[in-house]
C-alpha positions as CSV (number, residue, x, y, z in Angstrom):
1,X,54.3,58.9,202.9
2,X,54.3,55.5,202.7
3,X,50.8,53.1,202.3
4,X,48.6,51.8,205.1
5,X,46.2,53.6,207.5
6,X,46.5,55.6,210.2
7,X,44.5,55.7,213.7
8,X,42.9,58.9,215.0
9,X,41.0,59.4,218.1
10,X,39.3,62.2,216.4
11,X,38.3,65.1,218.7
12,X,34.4,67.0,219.2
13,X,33.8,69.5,217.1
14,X,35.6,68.7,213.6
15,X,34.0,67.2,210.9
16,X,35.8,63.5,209.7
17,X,36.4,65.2,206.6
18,X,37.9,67.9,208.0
19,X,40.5,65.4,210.0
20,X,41.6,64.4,207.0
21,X,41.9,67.3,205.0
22,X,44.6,68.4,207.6
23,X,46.3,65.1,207.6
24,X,46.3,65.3,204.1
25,X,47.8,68.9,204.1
26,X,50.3,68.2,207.1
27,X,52.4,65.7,205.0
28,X,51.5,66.4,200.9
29,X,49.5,63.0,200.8
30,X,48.2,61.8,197.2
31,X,45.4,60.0,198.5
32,X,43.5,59.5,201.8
33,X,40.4,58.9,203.0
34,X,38.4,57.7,206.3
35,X,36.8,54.2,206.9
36,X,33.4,55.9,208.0
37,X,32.2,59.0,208.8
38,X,31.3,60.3,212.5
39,X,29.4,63.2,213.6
40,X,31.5,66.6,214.6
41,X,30.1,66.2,218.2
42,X,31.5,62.3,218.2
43,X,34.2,61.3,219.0
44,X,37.0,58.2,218.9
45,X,38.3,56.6,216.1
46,X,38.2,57.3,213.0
47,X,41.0,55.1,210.4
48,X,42.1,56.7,207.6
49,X,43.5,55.2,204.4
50,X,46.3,56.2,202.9
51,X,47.8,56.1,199.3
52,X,47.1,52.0,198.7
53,X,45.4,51.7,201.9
54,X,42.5,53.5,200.4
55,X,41.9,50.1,198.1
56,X,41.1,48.1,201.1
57,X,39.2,51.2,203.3
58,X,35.8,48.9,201.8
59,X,36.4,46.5,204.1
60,X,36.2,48.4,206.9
61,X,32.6,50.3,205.9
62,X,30.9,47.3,206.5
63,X,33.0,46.8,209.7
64,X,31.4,46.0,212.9
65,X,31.3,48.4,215.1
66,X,31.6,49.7,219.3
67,X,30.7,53.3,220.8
68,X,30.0,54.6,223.9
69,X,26.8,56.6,224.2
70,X,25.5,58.8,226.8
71,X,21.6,59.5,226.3
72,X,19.4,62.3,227.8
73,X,16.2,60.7,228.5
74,X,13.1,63.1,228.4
75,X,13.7,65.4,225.9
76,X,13.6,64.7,221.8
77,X,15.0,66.4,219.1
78,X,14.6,66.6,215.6
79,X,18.3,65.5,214.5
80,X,18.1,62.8,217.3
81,X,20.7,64.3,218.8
82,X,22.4,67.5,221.1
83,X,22.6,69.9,217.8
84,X,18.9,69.7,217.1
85,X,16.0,71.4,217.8
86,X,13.8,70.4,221.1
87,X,10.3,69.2,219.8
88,X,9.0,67.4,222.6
89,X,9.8,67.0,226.4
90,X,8.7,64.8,229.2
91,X,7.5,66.1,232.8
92,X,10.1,65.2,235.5
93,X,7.4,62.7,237.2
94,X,7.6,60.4,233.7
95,X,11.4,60.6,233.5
96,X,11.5,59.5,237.8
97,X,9.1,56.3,237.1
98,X,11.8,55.1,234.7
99,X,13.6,52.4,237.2
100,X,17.4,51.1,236.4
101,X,15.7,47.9,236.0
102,X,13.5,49.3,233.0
103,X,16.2,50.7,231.3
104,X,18.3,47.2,231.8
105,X,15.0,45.0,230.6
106,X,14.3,47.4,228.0
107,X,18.1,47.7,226.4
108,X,17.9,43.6,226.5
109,X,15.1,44.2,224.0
110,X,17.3,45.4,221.3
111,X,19.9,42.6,221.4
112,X,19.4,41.2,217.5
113,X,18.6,41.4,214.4
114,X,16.1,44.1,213.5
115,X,14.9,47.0,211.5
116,X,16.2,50.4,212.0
117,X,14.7,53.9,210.5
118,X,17.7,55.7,209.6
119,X,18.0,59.3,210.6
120,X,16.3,61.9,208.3
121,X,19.2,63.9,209.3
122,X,21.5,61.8,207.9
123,X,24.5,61.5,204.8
124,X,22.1,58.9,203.2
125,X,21.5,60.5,199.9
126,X,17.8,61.1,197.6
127,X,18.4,61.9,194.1
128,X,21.9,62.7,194.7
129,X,21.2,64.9,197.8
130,X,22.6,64.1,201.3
131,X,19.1,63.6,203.5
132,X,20.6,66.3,205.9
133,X,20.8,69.3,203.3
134,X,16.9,68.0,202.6
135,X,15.8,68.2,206.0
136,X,17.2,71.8,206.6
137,X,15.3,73.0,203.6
138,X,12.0,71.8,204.8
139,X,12.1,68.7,202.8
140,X,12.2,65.7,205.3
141,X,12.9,62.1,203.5
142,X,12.1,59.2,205.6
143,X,14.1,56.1,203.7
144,X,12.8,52.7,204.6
145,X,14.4,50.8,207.8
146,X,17.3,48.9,207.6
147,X,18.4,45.6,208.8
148,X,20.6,45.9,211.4
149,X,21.7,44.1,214.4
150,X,23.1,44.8,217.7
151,X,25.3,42.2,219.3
152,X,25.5,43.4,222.7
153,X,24.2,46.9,225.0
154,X,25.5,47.4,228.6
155,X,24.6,49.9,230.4
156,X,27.2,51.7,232.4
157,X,25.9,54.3,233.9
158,X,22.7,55.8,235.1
159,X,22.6,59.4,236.5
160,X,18.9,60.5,235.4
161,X,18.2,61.8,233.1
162,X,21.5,60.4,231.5
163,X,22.1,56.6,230.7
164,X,25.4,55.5,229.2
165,X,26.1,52.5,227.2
166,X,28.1,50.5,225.8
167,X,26.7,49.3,221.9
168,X,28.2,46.4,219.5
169,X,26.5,46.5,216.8
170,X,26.4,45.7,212.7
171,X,27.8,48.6,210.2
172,X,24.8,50.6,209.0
173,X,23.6,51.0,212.8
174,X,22.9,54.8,213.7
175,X,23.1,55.0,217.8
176,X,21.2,58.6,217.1
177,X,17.8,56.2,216.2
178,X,18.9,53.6,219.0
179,X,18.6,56.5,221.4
180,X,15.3,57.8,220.2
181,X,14.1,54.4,220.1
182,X,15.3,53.6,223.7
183,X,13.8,56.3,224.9
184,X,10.1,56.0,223.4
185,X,10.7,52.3,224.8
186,X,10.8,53.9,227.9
187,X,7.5,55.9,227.2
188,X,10.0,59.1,228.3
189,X,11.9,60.1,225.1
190,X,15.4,60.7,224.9
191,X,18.1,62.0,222.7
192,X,21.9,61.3,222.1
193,X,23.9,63.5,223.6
194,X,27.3,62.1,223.7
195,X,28.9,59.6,221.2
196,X,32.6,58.0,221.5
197,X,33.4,55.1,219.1
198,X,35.9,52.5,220.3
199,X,36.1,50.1,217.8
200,X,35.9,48.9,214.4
201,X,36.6,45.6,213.0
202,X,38.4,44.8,216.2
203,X,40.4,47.6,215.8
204,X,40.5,49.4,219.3
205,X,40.6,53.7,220.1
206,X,43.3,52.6,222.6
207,X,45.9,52.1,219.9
208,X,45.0,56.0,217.6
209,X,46.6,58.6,218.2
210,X,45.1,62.3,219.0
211,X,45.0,64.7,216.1
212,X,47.2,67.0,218.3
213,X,49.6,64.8,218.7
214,X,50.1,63.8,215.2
215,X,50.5,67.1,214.1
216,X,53.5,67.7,216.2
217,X,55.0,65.1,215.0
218,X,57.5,65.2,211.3
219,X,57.0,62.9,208.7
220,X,59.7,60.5,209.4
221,X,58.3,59.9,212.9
222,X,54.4,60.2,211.6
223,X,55.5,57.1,209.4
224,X,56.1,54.9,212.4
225,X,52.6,55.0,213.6
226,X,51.8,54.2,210.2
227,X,49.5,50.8,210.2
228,X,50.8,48.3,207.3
229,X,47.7,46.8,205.4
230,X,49.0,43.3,206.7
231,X,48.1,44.2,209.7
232,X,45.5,46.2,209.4
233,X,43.7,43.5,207.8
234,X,44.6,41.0,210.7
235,X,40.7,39.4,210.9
236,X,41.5,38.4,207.3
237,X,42.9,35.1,206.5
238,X,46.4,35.2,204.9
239,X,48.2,33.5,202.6
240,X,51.8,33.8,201.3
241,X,52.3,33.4,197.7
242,X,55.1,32.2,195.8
243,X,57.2,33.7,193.1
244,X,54.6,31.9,190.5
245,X,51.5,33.3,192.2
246,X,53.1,36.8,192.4
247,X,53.7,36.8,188.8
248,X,49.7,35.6,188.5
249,X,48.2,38.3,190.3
250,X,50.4,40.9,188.8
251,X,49.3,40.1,185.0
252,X,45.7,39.8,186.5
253,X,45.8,35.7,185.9
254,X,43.4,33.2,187.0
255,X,43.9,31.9,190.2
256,X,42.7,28.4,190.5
257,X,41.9,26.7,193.4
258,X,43.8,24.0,195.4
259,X,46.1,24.8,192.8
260,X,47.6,28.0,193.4
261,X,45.9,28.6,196.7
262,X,44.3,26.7,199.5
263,X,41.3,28.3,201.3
264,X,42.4,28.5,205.4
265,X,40.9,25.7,206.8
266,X,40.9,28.0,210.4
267,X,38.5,30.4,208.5
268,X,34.8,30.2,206.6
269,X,35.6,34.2,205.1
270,X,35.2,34.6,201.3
271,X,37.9,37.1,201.7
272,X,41.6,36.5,201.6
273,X,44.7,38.1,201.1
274,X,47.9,37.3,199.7
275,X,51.4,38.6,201.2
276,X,54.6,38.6,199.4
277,X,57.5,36.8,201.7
278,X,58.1,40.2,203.1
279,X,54.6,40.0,204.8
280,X,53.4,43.0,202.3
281,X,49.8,42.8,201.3
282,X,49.7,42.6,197.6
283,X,46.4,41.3,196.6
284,X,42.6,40.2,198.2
285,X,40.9,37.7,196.7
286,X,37.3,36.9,196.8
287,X,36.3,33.6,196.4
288,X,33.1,32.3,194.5
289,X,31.6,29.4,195.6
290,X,29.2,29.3,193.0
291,X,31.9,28.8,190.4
292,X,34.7,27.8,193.1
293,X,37.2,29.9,191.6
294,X,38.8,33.3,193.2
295,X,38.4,36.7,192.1
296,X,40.4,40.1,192.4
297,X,39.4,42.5,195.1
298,X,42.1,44.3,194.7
299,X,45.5,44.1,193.4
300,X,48.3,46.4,195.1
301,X,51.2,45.5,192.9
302,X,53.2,48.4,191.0
Protein backbone atom coordinates (compact mmCIF):
# COMPACT_ATOMS: atom_id res chain seq x y z
CA UNK A 1 0.00 0.00 0.00
CA UNK A 2 1.29 2.97 -1.04
CA UNK A 3 1.72 6.42 1.36
CA UNK A 4 -0.85 9.04 2.17
CA UNK A 5 -4.13 8.93 4.25
CA UNK A 6 -7.20 7.59 3.82
CA UNK A 7 -10.88 9.08 4.66
CA UNK A 8 -13.36 7.18 6.74
CA UNK A 9 -16.77 8.18 7.67
CA UNK A 10 -16.37 5.94 10.68
CA UNK A 11 -19.56 4.31 11.85
CA UNK A 12 -21.39 4.26 15.80
CA UNK A 13 -20.25 1.81 17.81
CA UNK A 14 -16.44 1.00 16.98
CA UNK A 15 -13.74 2.40 18.64
CA UNK A 16 -11.16 4.77 16.20
CA UNK A 17 -8.68 2.29 17.14
CA UNK A 18 -10.62 -0.43 16.25
CA UNK A 19 -11.16 1.19 12.47
CA UNK A 20 -7.89 1.01 12.00
CA UNK A 21 -6.82 -2.16 13.33
CA UNK A 22 -9.08 -3.65 10.52
CA UNK A 23 -7.76 -1.33 7.88
CA UNK A 24 -4.56 -2.24 8.94
CA UNK A 25 -5.41 -6.10 8.83
CA UNK A 26 -7.49 -5.79 5.44
CA UNK A 27 -4.39 -4.85 3.36
CA UNK A 28 -0.99 -6.03 5.52
CA UNK A 29 -0.19 -2.26 6.26
CA UNK A 30 3.31 -1.39 8.06
CA UNK A 31 2.20 1.56 9.62
CA UNK A 32 -1.09 3.52 10.21
CA UNK A 33 -2.62 5.51 12.51
CA UNK A 34 -5.75 8.12 12.89
CA UNK A 35 -5.44 11.98 13.05
CA UNK A 36 -7.71 12.05 16.37
CA UNK A 37 -9.60 9.97 18.17
CA UNK A 38 -13.61 9.94 18.43
CA UNK A 39 -15.88 8.36 20.72
CA UNK A 40 -17.50 4.77 19.63
CA UNK A 41 -20.95 6.41 19.72
CA UNK A 42 -19.49 9.34 17.20
CA UNK A 43 -19.48 9.31 14.22
CA UNK A 44 -17.89 10.96 10.75
CA UNK A 45 -14.49 11.26 9.82
CA UNK A 46 -11.84 10.05 11.02
CA UNK A 47 -8.25 10.32 8.58
CA UNK A 48 -5.92 7.86 8.89
CA UNK A 49 -2.22 7.86 8.05
CA UNK A 50 -0.56 5.56 6.28
CA UNK A 51 3.03 4.31 5.92
CA UNK A 52 4.80 8.12 5.46
CA UNK A 53 1.60 9.74 5.91
CA UNK A 54 1.83 8.96 9.55
CA UNK A 55 4.98 11.64 9.63
CA UNK A 56 2.59 14.44 8.86
CA UNK A 57 -0.72 12.97 10.96
CA UNK A 58 0.73 16.02 13.65
CA UNK A 59 -0.52 18.44 11.69
CA UNK A 60 -3.82 17.37 11.65
CA UNK A 61 -4.10 16.94 15.86
CA UNK A 62 -4.08 20.37 16.18
CA UNK A 63 -6.49 20.70 13.28
CA UNK A 64 -9.47 22.74 13.45
CA UNK A 65 -12.28 21.18 13.73
CA UNK A 66 -16.57 20.82 12.64
CA UNK A 67 -19.27 18.25 14.27
CA UNK A 68 -22.73 18.11 14.37
CA UNK A 69 -24.20 17.66 17.86
CA UNK A 70 -27.55 16.74 18.92
CA UNK A 71 -28.02 17.55 22.91
CA UNK A 72 -30.64 16.26 25.32
CA UNK A 73 -31.47 19.12 27.51
CA UNK A 74 -32.66 18.19 31.10
CA UNK A 75 -30.88 15.34 31.98
CA UNK A 76 -26.95 15.13 33.03
CA UNK A 77 -24.70 12.48 33.14
CA UNK A 78 -21.52 11.65 34.57
CA UNK A 79 -19.52 10.95 31.21
CA UNK A 80 -21.27 13.95 29.67
CA UNK A 81 -22.70 12.01 27.34
CA UNK A 82 -25.53 9.00 26.24
CA UNK A 83 -23.18 5.99 27.79
CA UNK A 84 -23.09 7.53 31.26
CA UNK A 85 -24.85 7.34 34.27
CA UNK A 86 -27.97 9.81 34.93
CA UNK A 87 -27.12 11.94 38.07
CA UNK A 88 -29.38 14.67 37.87
CA UNK A 89 -32.59 15.59 35.91
CA UNK A 90 -34.77 18.54 35.37
CA UNK A 91 -38.78 18.68 35.83
CA UNK A 92 -40.46 18.98 32.40
CA UNK A 93 -41.80 22.74 33.57
CA UNK A 94 -37.77 23.93 33.59
CA UNK A 95 -36.94 22.23 30.32
CA UNK A 96 -40.57 24.03 28.60
CA UNK A 97 -39.39 27.73 29.88
CA UNK A 98 -36.30 27.18 27.81
CA UNK A 99 -37.44 29.40 24.58
CA UNK A 100 -35.63 28.96 20.98
CA UNK A 101 -34.58 32.34 21.59
CA UNK A 102 -32.62 31.29 24.81
CA UNK A 103 -30.92 28.60 23.36
CA UNK A 104 -29.87 31.06 20.19
CA UNK A 105 -28.69 34.06 22.78
CA UNK A 106 -27.18 31.64 24.93
CA UNK A 107 -25.04 29.50 22.13
CA UNK A 108 -23.95 33.25 20.87
CA UNK A 109 -22.33 33.32 24.34
CA UNK A 110 -19.76 30.70 23.52
CA UNK A 111 -18.54 32.22 20.28
CA UNK A 112 -14.50 32.77 21.34
CA UNK A 113 -11.88 32.25 23.06
CA UNK A 114 -12.30 30.63 26.40
CA UNK A 115 -11.52 28.12 29.01
CA UNK A 116 -12.82 24.70 28.81
CA UNK A 117 -12.83 21.80 31.81
CA UNK A 118 -11.95 18.79 29.90
CA UNK A 119 -14.02 15.68 30.52
CA UNK A 120 -12.97 13.58 33.58
CA UNK A 121 -13.96 10.83 31.42
CA UNK A 122 -11.64 11.47 29.00
CA UNK A 123 -8.13 9.89 27.14
CA UNK A 124 -6.25 12.84 28.86
CA UNK A 125 -3.71 10.94 30.92
CA UNK A 126 -2.51 11.35 35.07
CA UNK A 127 0.63 9.65 35.83
CA UNK A 128 0.49 7.65 32.76
CA UNK A 129 -3.19 6.63 33.17
CA UNK A 130 -6.01 7.57 30.72
CA UNK A 131 -8.56 9.87 33.05
CA UNK A 132 -11.29 7.39 31.92
CA UNK A 133 -9.77 4.12 33.39
CA UNK A 134 -9.48 6.61 36.74
CA UNK A 135 -12.84 7.59 36.80
CA UNK A 136 -14.28 3.97 36.56
CA UNK A 137 -12.20 3.08 39.52
CA UNK A 138 -13.56 5.70 41.69
CA UNK A 139 -10.71 7.96 41.20
CA UNK A 140 -12.14 11.09 39.39
CA UNK A 141 -9.19 13.71 38.13
CA UNK A 142 -10.40 17.00 37.27
CA UNK A 143 -7.30 18.58 35.02
CA UNK A 144 -7.31 22.35 34.75
CA UNK A 145 -9.42 24.15 31.77
CA UNK A 146 -8.09 24.59 28.68
CA UNK A 147 -7.93 27.35 26.19
CA UNK A 148 -10.05 26.76 23.58
CA UNK A 149 -12.13 28.64 21.09
CA UNK A 150 -15.12 28.19 19.16
CA UNK A 151 -15.41 29.95 15.89
CA UNK A 152 -18.94 29.53 15.10
CA UNK A 153 -22.35 27.46 16.75
CA UNK A 154 -25.62 27.33 14.70
CA UNK A 155 -28.31 25.82 15.84
CA UNK A 156 -30.21 23.57 13.48
CA UNK A 157 -32.65 22.13 15.11
CA UNK A 158 -34.88 22.33 18.06
CA UNK A 159 -37.30 19.41 18.96
CA UNK A 160 -37.35 19.70 22.99
CA UNK A 161 -35.71 18.37 24.69
CA UNK A 162 -33.12 17.96 21.77
CA UNK A 163 -31.10 20.88 20.16
CA UNK A 164 -28.74 20.25 17.25
CA UNK A 165 -25.85 22.23 16.22
CA UNK A 166 -23.49 22.90 14.15
CA UNK A 167 -19.82 23.70 16.21
CA UNK A 168 -16.37 25.09 14.57
CA UNK A 169 -14.19 25.15 16.93
CA UNK A 170 -10.17 24.98 17.91
CA UNK A 171 -8.48 21.33 18.31
CA UNK A 172 -8.54 20.39 22.01
CA UNK A 173 -12.38 21.40 22.15
CA UNK A 174 -14.61 18.44 23.82
CA UNK A 175 -18.43 19.15 22.45
CA UNK A 176 -19.24 16.53 25.58
CA UNK A 177 -18.25 19.79 28.07
CA UNK A 178 -19.92 22.26 25.43
CA UNK A 179 -23.10 20.33 25.96
CA UNK A 180 -22.98 20.22 29.73
CA UNK A 181 -22.04 23.72 29.75
CA UNK A 182 -24.94 24.74 27.30
CA UNK A 183 -27.16 23.20 29.25
CA UNK A 184 -26.29 24.59 32.84
CA UNK A 185 -26.43 27.98 30.74
CA UNK A 186 -29.82 27.17 30.30
CA UNK A 187 -30.38 26.51 34.07
CA UNK A 188 -31.88 22.90 32.62
CA UNK A 189 -28.87 20.54 32.14
CA UNK A 190 -28.23 18.61 29.25
CA UNK A 191 -26.09 15.96 27.88
CA UNK A 192 -24.58 14.93 24.39
CA UNK A 193 -26.31 12.49 22.91
CA UNK A 194 -25.33 12.43 19.30
CA UNK A 195 -21.91 13.45 17.78
CA UNK A 196 -21.08 13.44 13.87
CA UNK A 197 -17.73 15.21 12.91
CA UNK A 198 -17.60 16.83 9.46
CA UNK A 199 -14.52 18.37 9.18
CA UNK A 200 -11.02 18.77 9.97
CA UNK A 201 -8.54 21.08 8.65
CA UNK A 202 -10.93 21.80 5.86
CA UNK A 203 -11.03 18.38 5.13
CA UNK A 204 -14.84 17.50 4.54
CA UNK A 205 -16.90 13.89 5.65
CA UNK A 206 -18.44 14.33 2.10
CA UNK A 207 -15.21 13.14 0.38
CA UNK A 208 -14.46 9.47 3.14
CA UNK A 209 -15.54 6.68 2.37
CA UNK A 210 -17.75 4.20 4.73
CA UNK A 211 -15.74 1.39 6.43
CA UNK A 212 -18.20 -1.06 4.62
CA UNK A 213 -17.36 0.02 1.61
CA UNK A 214 -13.73 -0.04 1.87
CA UNK A 215 -13.61 -3.37 2.86
CA UNK A 216 -15.28 -4.58 -0.27
CA UNK A 217 -13.06 -3.15 -2.04
CA UNK A 218 -9.18 -5.06 -3.20
CA UNK A 219 -6.07 -3.34 -2.79
CA UNK A 220 -5.57 -2.15 -6.21
CA UNK A 221 -8.84 -0.26 -6.17
CA UNK A 222 -8.49 0.73 -2.17
CA UNK A 223 -5.26 2.56 -3.51
CA UNK A 224 -7.22 4.88 -5.65
CA UNK A 225 -9.04 6.45 -2.87
CA UNK A 226 -5.80 6.83 -1.39
CA UNK A 227 -5.18 10.73 -0.43
CA UNK A 228 -1.41 11.84 -1.64
CA UNK A 229 0.24 13.97 1.24
CA UNK A 230 0.36 16.83 -1.46
CA UNK A 231 -2.86 17.05 -1.26
CA UNK A 232 -3.71 16.29 1.85
CA UNK A 233 -1.73 19.05 3.06
CA UNK A 234 -3.43 21.47 0.60
CA UNK A 235 -3.90 24.52 3.46
CA UNK A 236 -0.03 24.34 3.49
CA UNK A 237 2.01 26.51 1.38
CA UNK A 238 4.13 24.68 -1.24
CA UNK A 239 7.11 24.95 -2.78
CA UNK A 240 8.93 23.04 -5.57
CA UNK A 241 12.44 22.36 -5.12
CA UNK A 242 15.11 21.96 -7.41
CA UNK A 243 17.53 19.17 -8.04
CA UNK A 244 20.06 21.24 -5.54
CA UNK A 245 17.46 21.59 -2.81
CA UNK A 246 16.52 17.89 -3.12
CA UNK A 247 20.00 16.89 -2.65
CA UNK A 248 19.86 19.47 0.57
CA UNK A 249 17.06 18.04 2.35
CA UNK A 250 18.09 14.45 1.63
CA UNK A 251 21.66 14.82 3.46
CA UNK A 252 19.70 16.80 6.19
CA UNK A 253 21.57 20.28 4.93
CA UNK A 254 20.85 23.78 5.95
CA UNK A 255 18.31 25.39 4.12
CA UNK A 256 18.95 29.05 4.03
CA UNK A 257 16.59 31.58 3.34
CA UNK A 258 15.91 33.62 0.12
CA UNK A 259 18.51 31.42 -0.95
CA UNK A 260 17.29 28.08 -1.36
CA UNK A 261 13.75 29.00 -0.63
CA UNK A 262 11.41 31.92 -0.57
CA UNK A 263 8.64 32.03 2.07
CA UNK A 264 4.95 32.39 0.00
CA UNK A 265 4.24 35.80 0.01
CA UNK A 266 0.19 34.54 -0.30
CA UNK A 267 0.75 32.93 3.25
CA UNK A 268 1.91 34.17 7.02
CA UNK A 269 2.21 29.93 8.05
CA UNK A 270 5.55 28.88 9.70
CA UNK A 271 4.93 25.66 7.98
CA UNK A 272 5.85 24.70 4.41
CA UNK A 273 6.43 21.99 2.28
CA UNK A 274 8.62 21.09 -0.44
CA UNK A 275 7.35 18.90 -3.55
CA UNK A 276 9.67 17.26 -5.97
CA UNK A 277 8.68 18.16 -9.83
CA UNK A 278 6.34 15.21 -9.67
CA UNK A 279 4.20 17.13 -6.99
CA UNK A 280 5.35 14.41 -4.26
CA UNK A 281 5.66 15.80 -0.80
CA UNK A 282 9.23 15.22 0.27
CA UNK A 283 9.96 17.48 3.16
CA UNK A 284 8.11 20.25 5.69
CA UNK A 285 9.95 22.80 6.87
CA UNK A 286 9.39 24.99 9.81
CA UNK A 287 10.68 28.30 9.78
CA UNK A 288 12.24 30.28 12.79
CA UNK A 289 11.81 33.76 12.83
CA UNK A 290 13.87 34.17 15.70
CA UNK A 291 16.89 32.97 13.84
CA UNK A 292 15.22 33.32 10.21
CA UNK A 293 16.41 30.19 9.11
CA UNK A 294 14.21 26.83 8.29
CA UNK A 295 14.11 23.68 10.10
CA UNK A 296 13.11 19.94 9.40
CA UNK A 297 9.67 18.80 10.23
CA UNK A 298 10.01 16.01 8.52
CA UNK A 299 11.87 14.60 5.76
CA UNK A 300 10.10 11.85 3.58
CA UNK A 301 12.96 10.97 1.24
CA UNK A 302 14.16 7.24 0.95
Amino acid sequence: MKHGFIAIDKPEGISSAKVVDRIKKKWNIKKIGHTGTLDPFATGLLLCGINKGTKISRFFLGGTKEYTAVIHLGIETDTLDLTGKIVKKSSKIQIKSVSQKKIVDTLNNFIGHQLQEPPIYSALKHNGQPLYRLARQGKAIKKPPRDIQIFSINLIKTNMPFIKIHVHCSSGTYIRSLAKDIGKKLGCGGHLSSLRRTNLNNFSVTNALTLNTLEKMNAKKAREHIISMTDILRFMPMVYANENLVEKIKFGRKIKLNNDIKIPKESEKSFIGIVNIKKELIAVLEFDKQHGRFNYCCVLLG
